[in-house]
Each structure stands twice: as structure tokens, then as C-alpha cells.
Backbone as ProteinMPNN parsed JSONL, in Angstrom:
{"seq_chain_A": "XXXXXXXXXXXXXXXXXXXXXXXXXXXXXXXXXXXXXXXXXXXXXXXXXXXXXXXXXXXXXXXXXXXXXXXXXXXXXXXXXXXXXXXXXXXXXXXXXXXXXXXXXXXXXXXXXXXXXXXXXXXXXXXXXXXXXXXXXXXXXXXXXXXXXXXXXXXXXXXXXXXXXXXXXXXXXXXXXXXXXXXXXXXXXXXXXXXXXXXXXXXXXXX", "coords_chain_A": {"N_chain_A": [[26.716, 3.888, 31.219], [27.056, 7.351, 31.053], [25.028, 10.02, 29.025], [25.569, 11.379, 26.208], [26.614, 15.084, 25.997], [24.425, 17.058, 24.711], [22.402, 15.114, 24.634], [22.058, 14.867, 27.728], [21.695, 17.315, 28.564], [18.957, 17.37, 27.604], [17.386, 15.819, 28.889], [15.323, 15.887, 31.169], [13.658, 17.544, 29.636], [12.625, 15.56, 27.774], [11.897, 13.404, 29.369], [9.167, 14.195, 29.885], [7.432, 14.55, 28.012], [5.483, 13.439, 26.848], [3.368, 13.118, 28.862], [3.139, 16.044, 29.227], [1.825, 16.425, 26.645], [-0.642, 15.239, 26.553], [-1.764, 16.758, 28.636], [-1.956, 18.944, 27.509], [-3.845, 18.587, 25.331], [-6.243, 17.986, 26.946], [-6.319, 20.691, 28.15], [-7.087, 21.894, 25.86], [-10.155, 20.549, 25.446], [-11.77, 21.638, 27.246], [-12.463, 21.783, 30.486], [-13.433, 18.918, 31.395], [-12.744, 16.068, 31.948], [-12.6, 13.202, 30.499], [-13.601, 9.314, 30.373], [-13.238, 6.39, 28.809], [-14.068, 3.031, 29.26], [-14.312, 0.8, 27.635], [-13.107, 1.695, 25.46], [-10.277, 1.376, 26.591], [-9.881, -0.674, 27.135], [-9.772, -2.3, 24.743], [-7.91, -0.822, 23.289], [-5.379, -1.57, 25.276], [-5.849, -3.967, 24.796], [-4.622, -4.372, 22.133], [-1.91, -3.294, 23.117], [-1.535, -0.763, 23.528], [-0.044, 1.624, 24.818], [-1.666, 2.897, 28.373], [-2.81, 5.791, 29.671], [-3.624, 5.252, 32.206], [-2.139, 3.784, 33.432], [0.444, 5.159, 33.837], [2.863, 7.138, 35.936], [0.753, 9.135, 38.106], [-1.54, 8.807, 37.292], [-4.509, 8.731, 34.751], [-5.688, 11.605, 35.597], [-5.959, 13.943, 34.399], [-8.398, 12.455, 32.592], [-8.659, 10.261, 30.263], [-6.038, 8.56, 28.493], [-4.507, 6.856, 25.493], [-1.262, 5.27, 23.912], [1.093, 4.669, 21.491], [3.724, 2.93, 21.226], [5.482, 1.788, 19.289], [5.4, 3.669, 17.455], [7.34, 5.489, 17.901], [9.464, 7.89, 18.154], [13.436, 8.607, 18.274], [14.443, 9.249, 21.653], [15.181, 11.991, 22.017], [15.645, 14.525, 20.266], [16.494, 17.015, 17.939], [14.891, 19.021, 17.142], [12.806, 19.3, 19.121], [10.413, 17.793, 21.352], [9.868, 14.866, 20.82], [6.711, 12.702, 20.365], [4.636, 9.87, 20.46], [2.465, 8.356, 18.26], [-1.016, 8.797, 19.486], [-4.104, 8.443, 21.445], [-7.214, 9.893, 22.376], [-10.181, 10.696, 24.32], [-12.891, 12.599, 23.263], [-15.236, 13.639, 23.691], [-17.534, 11.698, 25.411], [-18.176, 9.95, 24.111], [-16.82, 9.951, 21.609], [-13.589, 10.395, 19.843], [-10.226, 11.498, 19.468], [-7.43, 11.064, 17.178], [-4.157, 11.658, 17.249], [-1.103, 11.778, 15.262], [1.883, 9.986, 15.51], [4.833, 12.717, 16.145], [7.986, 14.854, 15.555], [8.238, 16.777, 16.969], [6.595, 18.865, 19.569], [4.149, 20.044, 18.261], [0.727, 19.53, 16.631], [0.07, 18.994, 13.501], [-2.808, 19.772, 11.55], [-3.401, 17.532, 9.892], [-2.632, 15.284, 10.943], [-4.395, 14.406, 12.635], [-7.193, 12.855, 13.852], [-10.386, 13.149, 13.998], [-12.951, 11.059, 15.121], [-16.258, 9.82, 15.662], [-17.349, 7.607, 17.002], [-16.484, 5.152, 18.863], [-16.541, 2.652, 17.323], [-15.696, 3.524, 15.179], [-13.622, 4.288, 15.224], [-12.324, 1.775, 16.251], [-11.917, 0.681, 13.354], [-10.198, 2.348, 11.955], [-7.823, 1.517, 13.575], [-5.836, 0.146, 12.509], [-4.421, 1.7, 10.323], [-3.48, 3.815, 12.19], [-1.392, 2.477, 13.996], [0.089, 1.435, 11.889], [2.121, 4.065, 11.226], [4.568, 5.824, 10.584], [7.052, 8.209, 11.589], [8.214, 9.963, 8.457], [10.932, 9.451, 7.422], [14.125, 11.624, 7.694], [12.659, 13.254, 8.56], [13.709, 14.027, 10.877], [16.067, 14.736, 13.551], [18.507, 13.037, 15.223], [19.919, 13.572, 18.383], [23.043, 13.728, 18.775], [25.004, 10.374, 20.314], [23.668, 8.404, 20.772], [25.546, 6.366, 19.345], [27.749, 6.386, 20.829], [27.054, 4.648, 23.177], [26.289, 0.455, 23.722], [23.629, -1.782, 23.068], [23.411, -3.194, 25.009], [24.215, -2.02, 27.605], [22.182, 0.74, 27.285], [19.687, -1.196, 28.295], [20.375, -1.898, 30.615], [20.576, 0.408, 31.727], [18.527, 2.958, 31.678], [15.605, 3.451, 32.695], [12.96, 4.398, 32.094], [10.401, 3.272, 30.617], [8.957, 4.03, 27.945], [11.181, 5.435, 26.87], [13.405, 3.602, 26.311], [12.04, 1.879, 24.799], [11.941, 3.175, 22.438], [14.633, 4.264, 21.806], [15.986, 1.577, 21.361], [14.622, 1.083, 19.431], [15.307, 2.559, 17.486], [18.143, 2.433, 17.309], [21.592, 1.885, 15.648], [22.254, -0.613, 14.857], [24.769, -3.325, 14.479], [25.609, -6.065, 12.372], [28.368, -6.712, 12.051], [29.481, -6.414, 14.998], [29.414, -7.928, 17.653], [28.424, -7.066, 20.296], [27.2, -4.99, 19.574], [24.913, -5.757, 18.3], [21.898, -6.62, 17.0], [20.73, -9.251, 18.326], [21.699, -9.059, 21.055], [19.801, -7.588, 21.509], [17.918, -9.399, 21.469], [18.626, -11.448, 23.254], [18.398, -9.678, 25.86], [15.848, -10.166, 26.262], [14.753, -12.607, 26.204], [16.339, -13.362, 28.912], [15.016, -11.743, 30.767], [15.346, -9.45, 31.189], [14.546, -7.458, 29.478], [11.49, -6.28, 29.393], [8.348, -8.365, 28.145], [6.642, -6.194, 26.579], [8.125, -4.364, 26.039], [10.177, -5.47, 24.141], [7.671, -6.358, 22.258], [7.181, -4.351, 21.172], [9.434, -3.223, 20.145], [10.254, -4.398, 17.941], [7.755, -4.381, 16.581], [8.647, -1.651, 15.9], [10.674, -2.282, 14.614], [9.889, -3.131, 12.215], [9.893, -5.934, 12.417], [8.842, -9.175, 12.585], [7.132, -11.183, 15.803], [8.516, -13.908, 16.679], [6.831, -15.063, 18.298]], "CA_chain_A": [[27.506, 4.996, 30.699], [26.209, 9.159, 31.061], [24.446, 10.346, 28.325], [26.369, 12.614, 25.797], [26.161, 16.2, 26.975], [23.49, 17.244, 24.519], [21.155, 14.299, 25.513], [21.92, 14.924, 29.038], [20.591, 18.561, 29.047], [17.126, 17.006, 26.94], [16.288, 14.063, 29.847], [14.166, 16.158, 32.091], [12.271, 17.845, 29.11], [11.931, 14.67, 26.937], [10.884, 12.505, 29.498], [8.01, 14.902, 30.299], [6.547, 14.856, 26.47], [4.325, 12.475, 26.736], [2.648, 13.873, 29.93], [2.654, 17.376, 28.736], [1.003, 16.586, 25.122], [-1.774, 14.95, 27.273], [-2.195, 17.87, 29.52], [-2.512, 20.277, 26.422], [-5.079, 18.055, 25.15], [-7.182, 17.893, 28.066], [-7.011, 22.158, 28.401], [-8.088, 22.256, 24.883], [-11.289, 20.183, 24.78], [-12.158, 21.834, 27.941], [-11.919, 21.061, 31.967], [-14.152, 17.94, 32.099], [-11.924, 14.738, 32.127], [-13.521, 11.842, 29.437], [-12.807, 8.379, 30.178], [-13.891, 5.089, 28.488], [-13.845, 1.655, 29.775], [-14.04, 0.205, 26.453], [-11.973, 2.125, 24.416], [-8.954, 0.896, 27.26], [-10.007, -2.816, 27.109], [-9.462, -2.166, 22.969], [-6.565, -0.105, 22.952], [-4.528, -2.067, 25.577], [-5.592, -5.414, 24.317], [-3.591, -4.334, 21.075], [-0.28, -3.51, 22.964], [-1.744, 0.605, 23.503], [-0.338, 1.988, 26.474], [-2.547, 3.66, 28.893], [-2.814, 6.609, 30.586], [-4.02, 5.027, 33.646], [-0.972, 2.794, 34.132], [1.441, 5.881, 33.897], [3.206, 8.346, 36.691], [0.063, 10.249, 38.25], [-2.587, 8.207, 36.331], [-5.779, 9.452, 34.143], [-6.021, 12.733, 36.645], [-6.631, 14.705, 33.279], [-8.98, 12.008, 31.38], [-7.779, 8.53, 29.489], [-5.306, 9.04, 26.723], [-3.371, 5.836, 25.089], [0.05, 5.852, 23.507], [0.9, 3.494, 20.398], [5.034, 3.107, 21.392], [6.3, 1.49, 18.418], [5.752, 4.445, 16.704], [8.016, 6.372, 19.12], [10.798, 8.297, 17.757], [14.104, 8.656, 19.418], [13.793, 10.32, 22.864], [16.258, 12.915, 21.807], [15.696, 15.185, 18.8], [16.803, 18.566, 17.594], [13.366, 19.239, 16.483], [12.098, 19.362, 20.221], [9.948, 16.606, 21.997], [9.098, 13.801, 20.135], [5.43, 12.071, 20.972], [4.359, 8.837, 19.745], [0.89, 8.179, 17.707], [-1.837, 9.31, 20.767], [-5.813, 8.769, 21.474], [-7.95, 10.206, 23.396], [-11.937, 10.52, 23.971], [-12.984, 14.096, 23.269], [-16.356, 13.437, 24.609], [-18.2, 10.622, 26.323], [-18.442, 8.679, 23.078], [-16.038, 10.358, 20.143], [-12.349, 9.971, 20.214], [-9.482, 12.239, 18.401], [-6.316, 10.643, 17.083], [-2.894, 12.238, 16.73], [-0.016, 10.426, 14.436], [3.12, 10.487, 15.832], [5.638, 13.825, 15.108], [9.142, 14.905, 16.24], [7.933, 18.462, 17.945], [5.172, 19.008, 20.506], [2.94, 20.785, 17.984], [0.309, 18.453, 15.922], [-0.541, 19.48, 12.251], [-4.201, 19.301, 11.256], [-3.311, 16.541, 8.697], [-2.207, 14.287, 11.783], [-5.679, 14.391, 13.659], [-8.189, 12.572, 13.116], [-12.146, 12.313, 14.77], [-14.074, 9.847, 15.222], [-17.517, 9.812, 15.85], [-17.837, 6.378, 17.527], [-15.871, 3.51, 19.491], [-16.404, 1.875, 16.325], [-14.769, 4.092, 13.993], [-11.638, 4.508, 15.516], [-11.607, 0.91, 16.116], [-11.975, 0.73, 12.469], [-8.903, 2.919, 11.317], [-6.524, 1.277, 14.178], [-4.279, -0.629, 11.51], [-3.553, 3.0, 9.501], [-2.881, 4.09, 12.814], [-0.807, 1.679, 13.976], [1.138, 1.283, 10.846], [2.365, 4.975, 10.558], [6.213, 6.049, 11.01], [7.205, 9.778, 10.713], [9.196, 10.004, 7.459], [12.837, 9.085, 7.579], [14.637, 13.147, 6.826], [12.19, 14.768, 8.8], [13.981, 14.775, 12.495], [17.5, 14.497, 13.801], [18.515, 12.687, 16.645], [20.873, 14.581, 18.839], [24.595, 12.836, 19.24], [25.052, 9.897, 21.509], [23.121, 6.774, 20.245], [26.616, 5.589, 18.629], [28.285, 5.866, 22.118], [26.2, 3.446, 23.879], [25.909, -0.632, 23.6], [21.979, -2.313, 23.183], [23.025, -3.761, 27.235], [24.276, -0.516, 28.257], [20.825, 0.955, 27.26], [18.861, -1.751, 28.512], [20.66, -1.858, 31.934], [20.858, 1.755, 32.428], [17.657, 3.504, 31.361], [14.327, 2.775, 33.771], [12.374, 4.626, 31.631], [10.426, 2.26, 29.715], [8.804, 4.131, 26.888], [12.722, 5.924, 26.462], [14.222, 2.551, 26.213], [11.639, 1.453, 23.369], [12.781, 4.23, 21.552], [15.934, 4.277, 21.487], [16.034, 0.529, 21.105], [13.916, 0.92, 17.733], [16.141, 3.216, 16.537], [19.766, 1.938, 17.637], [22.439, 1.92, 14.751], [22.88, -2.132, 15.09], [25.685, -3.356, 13.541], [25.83, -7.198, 12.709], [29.601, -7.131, 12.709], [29.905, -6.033, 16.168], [28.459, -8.989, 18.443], [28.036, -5.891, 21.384], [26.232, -3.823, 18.922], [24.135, -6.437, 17.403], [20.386, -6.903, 17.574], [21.251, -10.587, 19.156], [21.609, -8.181, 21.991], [18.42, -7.037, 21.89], [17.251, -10.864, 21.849], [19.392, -12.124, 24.666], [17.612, -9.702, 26.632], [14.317, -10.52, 26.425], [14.712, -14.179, 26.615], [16.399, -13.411, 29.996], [13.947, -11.362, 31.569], [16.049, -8.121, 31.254], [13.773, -6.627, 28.816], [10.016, -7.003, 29.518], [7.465, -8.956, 26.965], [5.867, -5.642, 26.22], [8.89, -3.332, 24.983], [10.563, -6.369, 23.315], [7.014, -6.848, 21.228], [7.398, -2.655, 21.027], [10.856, -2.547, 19.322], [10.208, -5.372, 17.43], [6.813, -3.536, 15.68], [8.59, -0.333, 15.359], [11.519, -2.219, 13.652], [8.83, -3.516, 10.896], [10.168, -7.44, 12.513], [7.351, -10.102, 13.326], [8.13, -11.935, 16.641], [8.067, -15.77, 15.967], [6.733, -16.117, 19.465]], "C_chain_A": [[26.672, 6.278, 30.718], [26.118, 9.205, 29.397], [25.634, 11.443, 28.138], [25.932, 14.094, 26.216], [24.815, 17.336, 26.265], [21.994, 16.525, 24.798], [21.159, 14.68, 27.159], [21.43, 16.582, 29.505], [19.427, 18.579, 28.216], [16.302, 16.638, 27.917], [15.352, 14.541, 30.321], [13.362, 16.428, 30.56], [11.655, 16.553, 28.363], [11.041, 13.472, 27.608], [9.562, 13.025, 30.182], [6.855, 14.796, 29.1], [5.624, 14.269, 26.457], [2.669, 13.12, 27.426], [1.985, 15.259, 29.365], [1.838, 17.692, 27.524], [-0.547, 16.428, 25.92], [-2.777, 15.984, 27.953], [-2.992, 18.782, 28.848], [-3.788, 19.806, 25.667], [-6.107, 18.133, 25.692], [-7.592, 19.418, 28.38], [-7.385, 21.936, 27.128], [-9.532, 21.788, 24.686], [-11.912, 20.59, 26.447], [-11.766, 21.091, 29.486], [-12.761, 19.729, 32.642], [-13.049, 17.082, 31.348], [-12.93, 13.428, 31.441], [-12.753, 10.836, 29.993], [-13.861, 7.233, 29.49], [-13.284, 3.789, 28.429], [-13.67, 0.838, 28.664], [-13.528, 0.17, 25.454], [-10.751, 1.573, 25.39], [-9.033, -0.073, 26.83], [-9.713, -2.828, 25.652], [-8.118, -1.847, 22.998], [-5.546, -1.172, 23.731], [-4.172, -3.291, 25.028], [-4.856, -5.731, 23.096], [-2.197, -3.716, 21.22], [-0.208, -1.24, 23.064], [-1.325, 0.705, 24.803], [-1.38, 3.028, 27.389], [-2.261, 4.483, 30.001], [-2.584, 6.561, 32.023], [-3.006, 4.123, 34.108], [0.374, 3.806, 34.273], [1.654, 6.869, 35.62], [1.65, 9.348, 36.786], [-1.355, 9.65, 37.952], [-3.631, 8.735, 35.018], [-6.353, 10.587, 34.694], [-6.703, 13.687, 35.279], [-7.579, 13.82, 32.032], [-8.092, 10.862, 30.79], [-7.123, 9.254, 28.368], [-4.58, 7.175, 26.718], [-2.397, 6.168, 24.135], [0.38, 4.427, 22.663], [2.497, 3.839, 20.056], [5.549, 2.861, 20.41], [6.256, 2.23, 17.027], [6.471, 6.049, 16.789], [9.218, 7.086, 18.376], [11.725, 8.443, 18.903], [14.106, 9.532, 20.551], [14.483, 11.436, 22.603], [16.763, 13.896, 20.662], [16.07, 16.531, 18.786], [15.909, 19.574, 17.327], [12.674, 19.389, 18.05], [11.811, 17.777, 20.639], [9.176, 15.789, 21.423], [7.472, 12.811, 21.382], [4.95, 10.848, 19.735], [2.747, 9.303, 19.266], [0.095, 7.651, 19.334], [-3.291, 8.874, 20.126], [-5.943, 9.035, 22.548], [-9.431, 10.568, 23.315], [-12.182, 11.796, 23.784], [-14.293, 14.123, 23.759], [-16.311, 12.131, 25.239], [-18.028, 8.964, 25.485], [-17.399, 8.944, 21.635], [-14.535, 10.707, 20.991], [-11.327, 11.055, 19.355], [-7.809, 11.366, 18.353], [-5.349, 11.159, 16.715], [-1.507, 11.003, 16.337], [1.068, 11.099, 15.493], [3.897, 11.729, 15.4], [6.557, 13.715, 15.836], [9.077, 16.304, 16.954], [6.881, 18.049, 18.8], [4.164, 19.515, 19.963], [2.666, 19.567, 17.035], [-0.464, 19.449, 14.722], [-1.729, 19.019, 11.86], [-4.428, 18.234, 10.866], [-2.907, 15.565, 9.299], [-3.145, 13.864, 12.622], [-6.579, 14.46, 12.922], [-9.602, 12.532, 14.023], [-12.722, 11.463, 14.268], [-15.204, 9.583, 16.194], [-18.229, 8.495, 16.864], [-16.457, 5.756, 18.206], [-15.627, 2.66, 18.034], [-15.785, 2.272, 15.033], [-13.573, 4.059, 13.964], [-11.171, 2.934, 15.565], [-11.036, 0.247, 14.147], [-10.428, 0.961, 11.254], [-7.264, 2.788, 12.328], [-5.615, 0.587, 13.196], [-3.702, 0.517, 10.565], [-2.818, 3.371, 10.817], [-1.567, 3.904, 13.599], [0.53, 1.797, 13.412], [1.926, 2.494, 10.603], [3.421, 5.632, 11.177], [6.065, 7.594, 10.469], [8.121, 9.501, 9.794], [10.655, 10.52, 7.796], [13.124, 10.544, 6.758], [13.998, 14.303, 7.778], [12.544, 15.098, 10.033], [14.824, 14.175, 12.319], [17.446, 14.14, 14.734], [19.751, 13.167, 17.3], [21.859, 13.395, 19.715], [24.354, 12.092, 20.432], [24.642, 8.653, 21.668], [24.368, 6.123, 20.067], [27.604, 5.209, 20.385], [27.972, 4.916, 22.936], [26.184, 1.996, 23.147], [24.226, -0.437, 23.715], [22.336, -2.637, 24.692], [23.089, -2.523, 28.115], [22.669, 0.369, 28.545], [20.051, 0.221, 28.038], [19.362, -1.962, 30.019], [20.519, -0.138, 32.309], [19.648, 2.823, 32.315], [15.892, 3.067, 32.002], [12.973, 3.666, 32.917], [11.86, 4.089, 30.435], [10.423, 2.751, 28.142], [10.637, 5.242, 25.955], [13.398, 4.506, 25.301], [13.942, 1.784, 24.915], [12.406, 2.252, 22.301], [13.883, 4.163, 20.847], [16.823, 2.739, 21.222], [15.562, 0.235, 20.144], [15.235, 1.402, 16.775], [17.731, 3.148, 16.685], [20.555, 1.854, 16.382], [23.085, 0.756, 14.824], [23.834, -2.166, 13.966], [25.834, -4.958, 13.707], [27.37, -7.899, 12.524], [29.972, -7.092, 14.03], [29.034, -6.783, 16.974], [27.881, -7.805, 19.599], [27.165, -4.894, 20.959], [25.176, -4.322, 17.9], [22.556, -6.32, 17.882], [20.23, -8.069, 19.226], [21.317, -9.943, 20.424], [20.583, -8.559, 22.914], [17.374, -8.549, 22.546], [17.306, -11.786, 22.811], [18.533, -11.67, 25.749], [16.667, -10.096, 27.351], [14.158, -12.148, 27.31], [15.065, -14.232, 28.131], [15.56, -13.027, 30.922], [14.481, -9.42, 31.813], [15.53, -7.017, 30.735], [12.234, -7.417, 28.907], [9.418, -7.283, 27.778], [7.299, -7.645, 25.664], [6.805, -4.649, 25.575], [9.488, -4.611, 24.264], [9.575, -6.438, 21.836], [7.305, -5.24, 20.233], [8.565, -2.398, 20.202], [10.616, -2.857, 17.963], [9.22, -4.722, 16.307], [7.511, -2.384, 14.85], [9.926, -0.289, 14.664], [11.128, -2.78, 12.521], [9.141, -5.044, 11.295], [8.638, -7.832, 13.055], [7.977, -10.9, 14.547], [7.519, -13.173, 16.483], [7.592, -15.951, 17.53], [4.857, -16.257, 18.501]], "O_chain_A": [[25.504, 6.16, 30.35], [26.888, 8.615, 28.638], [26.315, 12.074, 28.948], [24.848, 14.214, 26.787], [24.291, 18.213, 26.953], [20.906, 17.038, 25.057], [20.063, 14.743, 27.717], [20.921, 16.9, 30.58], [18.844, 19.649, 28.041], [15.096, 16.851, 28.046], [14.295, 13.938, 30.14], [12.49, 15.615, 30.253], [10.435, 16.408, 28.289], [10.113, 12.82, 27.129], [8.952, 12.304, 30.973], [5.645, 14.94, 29.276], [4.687, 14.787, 25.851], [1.567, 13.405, 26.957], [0.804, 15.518, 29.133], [1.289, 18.77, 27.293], [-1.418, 17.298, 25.893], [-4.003, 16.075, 27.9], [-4.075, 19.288, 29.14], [-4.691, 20.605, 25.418], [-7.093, 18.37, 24.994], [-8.732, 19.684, 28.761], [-8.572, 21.633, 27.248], [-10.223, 22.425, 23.891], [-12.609, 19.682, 26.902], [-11.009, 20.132, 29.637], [-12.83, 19.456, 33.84], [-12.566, 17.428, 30.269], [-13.87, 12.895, 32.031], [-11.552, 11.006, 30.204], [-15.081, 7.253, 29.656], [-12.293, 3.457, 27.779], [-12.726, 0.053, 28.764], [-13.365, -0.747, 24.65], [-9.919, 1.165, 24.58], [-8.188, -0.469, 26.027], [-9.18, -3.92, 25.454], [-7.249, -2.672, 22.713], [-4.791, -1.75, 22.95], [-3.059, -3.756, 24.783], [-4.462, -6.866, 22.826], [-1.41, -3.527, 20.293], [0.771, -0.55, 22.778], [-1.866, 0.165, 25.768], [-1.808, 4.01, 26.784], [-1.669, 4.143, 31.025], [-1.891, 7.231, 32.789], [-3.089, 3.712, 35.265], [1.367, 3.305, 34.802], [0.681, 7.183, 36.306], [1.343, 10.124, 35.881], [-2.306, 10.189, 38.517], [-2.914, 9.299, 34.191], [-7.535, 10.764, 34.4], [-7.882, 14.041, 35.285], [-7.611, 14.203, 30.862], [-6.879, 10.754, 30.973], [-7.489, 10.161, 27.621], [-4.276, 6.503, 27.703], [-2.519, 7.217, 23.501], [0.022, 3.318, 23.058], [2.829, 4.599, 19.146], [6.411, 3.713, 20.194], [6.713, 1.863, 15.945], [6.323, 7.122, 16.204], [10.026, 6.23, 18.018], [11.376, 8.451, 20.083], [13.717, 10.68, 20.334], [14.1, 12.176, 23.509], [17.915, 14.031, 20.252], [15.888, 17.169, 19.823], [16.147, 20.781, 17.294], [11.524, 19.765, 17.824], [12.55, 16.817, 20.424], [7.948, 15.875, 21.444], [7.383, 12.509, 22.572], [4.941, 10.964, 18.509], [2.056, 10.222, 19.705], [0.369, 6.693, 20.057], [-3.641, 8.883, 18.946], [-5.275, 8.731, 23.536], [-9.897, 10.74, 22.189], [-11.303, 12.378, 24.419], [-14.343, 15.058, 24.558], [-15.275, 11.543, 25.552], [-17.883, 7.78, 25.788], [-17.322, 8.097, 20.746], [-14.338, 11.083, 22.146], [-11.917, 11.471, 18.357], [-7.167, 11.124, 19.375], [-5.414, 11.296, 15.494], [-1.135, 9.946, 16.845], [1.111, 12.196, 16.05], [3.727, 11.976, 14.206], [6.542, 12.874, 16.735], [10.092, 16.765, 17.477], [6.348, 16.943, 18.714], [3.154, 19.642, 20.655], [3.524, 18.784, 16.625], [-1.288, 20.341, 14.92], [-1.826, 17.794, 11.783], [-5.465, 17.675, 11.222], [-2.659, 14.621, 8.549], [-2.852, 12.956, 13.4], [-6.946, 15.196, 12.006], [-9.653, 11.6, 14.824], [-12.952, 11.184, 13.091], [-15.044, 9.188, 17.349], [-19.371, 8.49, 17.324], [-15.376, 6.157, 17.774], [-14.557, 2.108, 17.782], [-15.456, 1.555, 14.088], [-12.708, 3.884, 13.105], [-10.065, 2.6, 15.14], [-10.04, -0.422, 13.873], [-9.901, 0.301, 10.359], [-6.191, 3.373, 12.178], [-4.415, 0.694, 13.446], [-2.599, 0.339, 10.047], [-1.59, 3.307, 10.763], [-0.786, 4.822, 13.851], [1.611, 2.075, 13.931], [2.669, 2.281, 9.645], [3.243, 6.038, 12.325], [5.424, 8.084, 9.54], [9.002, 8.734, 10.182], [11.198, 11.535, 8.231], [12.67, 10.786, 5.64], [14.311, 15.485, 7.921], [12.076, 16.107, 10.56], [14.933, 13.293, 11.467], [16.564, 14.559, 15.484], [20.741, 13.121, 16.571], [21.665, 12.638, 20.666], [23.777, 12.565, 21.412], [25.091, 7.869, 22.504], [24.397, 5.082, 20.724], [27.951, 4.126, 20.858], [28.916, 4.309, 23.442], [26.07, 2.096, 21.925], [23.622, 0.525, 24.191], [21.518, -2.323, 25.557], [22.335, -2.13, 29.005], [22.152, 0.579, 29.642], [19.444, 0.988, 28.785], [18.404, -2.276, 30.727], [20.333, 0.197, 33.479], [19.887, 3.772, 33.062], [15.216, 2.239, 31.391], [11.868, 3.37, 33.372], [12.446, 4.219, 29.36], [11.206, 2.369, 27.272], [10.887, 5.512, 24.781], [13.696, 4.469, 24.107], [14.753, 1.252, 24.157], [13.295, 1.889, 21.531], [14.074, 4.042, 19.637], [18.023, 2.708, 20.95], [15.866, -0.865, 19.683], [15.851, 0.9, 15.836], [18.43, 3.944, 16.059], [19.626, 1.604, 15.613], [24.315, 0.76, 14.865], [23.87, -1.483, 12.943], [26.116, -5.389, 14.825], [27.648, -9.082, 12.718], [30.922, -7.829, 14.296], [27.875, -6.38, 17.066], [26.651, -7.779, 19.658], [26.522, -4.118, 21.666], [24.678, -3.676, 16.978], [22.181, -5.969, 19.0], [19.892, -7.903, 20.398], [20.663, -10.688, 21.155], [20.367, -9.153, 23.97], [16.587, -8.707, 23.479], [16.488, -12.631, 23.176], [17.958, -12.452, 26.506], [16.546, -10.324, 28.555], [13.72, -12.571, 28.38], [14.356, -14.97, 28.816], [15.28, -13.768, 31.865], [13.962, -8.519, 32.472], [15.755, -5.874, 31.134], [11.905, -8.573, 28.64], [9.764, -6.776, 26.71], [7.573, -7.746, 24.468], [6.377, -4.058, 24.583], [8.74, -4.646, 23.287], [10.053, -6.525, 20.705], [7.543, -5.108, 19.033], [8.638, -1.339, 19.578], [10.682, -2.076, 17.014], [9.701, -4.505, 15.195], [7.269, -2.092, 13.679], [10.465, 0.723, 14.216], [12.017, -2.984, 11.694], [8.615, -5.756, 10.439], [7.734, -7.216, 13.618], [9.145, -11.283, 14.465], [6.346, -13.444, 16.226], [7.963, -16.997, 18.064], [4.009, -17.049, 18.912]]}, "name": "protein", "num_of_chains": 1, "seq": "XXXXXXXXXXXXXXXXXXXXXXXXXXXXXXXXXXXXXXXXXXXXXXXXXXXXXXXXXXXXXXXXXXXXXXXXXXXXXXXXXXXXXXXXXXXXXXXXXXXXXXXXXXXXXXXXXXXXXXXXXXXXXXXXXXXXXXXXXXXXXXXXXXXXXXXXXXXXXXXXXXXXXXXXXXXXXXXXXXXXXXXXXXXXXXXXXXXXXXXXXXXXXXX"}
């Protein structure tokens, strides 16, 4: 089904947000490009996506992306960005929480001095939802089925999204989670947004 006609003049900018937070990151801490081999092997092995597996790759430096704290792709508030890292040098790392705009408030960024610090404060990070009140999601979620979505949307970290935040209804077998579960089991929805919804709907998965 087409996207209502306010989501459908967002798609290009929202599915750019990600990219473009990255970018602005990378001019601010200057034009040398950080990467670390061991902060990836950490971050991914807990379900972090990485830079280097995206459209284009690590061209500006490693960043990872912590999806299941993704808001919906589609806000009134601008371009939502999930909870971000990235290395700011060789060896120190800066963390941004998730928000529903493109700008990050001091009080959302954090340094860290080590590999070992940040691994330290990954379960605050992790754990941290923007507060329910503070962004709108712009008309159009209610129009759509969970299969509709999940057949029609190739954009993965979109699909988490808007699969966290769906308006399930367990009267409506078409608008149920059960949906969401059918998927997976088939192969329709990969491992890795399934575990992704699943986090960022506070569920544990019994696998």
C-alpha cells in the first residue's frame, strides 16, 4: 500500500538521517576518519549496527547504530536518529542517545576515555527510549497491516521502526503482533530486526 501523503513527502529525507548525523559527526571532530577494530567486534557482537555494513560504508570513519532504540521513521519533529557511537580519536569514543530531531543536546552525549568505558556504560545505553510526549508520528501507521509493512518496505532499519512502534491490536488477527511472529518464523523478517523490534518493544525472545 503507498504511504500516506505526509509520510510520502518525508521518505527521501528520513531515510537519509542516519547517514547525515554521521557525516556531521565526522566534520565536527575534524577531517581524519577514526576506526576501531575492537570497538566493531563489541558493538556488533551485541546486535550494534555498523557503519561498515551500510550504503557507501565507513568512507567518513566507524559509527554504530543501537536500532531498538529507533523511533518511528516519520516524525513532525524532523529526522529521528537512533542511540549512535562513534570513536572521536584513535582510542576515545562519544555516545549520542537517541532523539526525534537531527540536533543532539549536551545531556545526550557522552565521552569516553577508553574501549573500556564505553563498554562499561553499554546497558544505560542500550536501555534508553526517548520519552513517550516528546515526538509525533506523522499520519499513516494506522493505514497499514504488520505484512503490508514487512512486504513492502526494503529498508531495514525503517521497517524496525515502524514495527516497534505499530498500534497492534489483539482483536484484529491482521493487526496483531502474531503477525509480527509469523514473519520471522518464515523467513520474511530477518533474525536481526525480529531480535530489534522485539528489544525496542521491552519483549524477551524465548529463542
Amino acid at each position: 500500500m503507498p504511504k500516506s501523503k505526509p509520510r510520502k513527502k518525508a521518505v527521501h529525507k528520513k531515510k537519509q538521517a542516519r547517514r547525515a548525523e554521521h557525516e556531521v559527526n565526522a566534520m565536527l571532530r575534524g577531517e581524519t576518519a577514526y576506526f576501531s577494530d575492537d570497538a566493531d567486534a563489541l558493538l556488533t557482537a551485541r546486535g550494534w549496527i555498523s557503519e561498515r555494513t551500510q550504503p557507501g560504508g565507513a568512507d567518513q570513519g566507524d559509527a554504530w547504530y543501537w536500532m531498538p532504540s529507533q523511533l518511528p521513521a516519520y516524525l513532525e519533529e524532523g529526522e529521528p536518529v537512533p542511540t549512535s557511537v562513534y570513536p572521536s580519536t584513535e582510542n576515545t569514543f562519544v555516545a549520542q542517545l537517541a532523539t526525534p530531531g537531527g540536533s543532539v543536546p549536551p545531556a545526550a552525549q557522552t565521552e569516553y576515555g577508553s574501549l573500556d568505558e564505553l563498554e562499561a556504560d553499554l546497558e544505560r545505553l542500550e536501555a534508553y527510549r526517548v520519552p513517550a510526549g516528546t515526538w509525533t508520528a506523522l499520519p499513516g501507521a494506522d493505514e497499514e497491516t504488520p505484512a503490508n509493512l514487512i512486504d513492502s518496505i526494503s529498508e531495514e532499519w525503517e521497517l524496525i521502526a515502524e514495527l516497534i512502534h505499530y498500534p497492534y491490536t489483539d482483536g484484529d488477527e491482521s493487526r496483531s503482533f502474531a503477525v509480527v511472529e509469523q514473519a520471522a518464523q518464515d523467513g520474511r523478517l530477518t533474525d536481526y530486526a525480529y531480535r530489534s523490534v522485539l528489544a525496542g518493544r521491552g519483549a524477551a525472545s524465548a529463542k
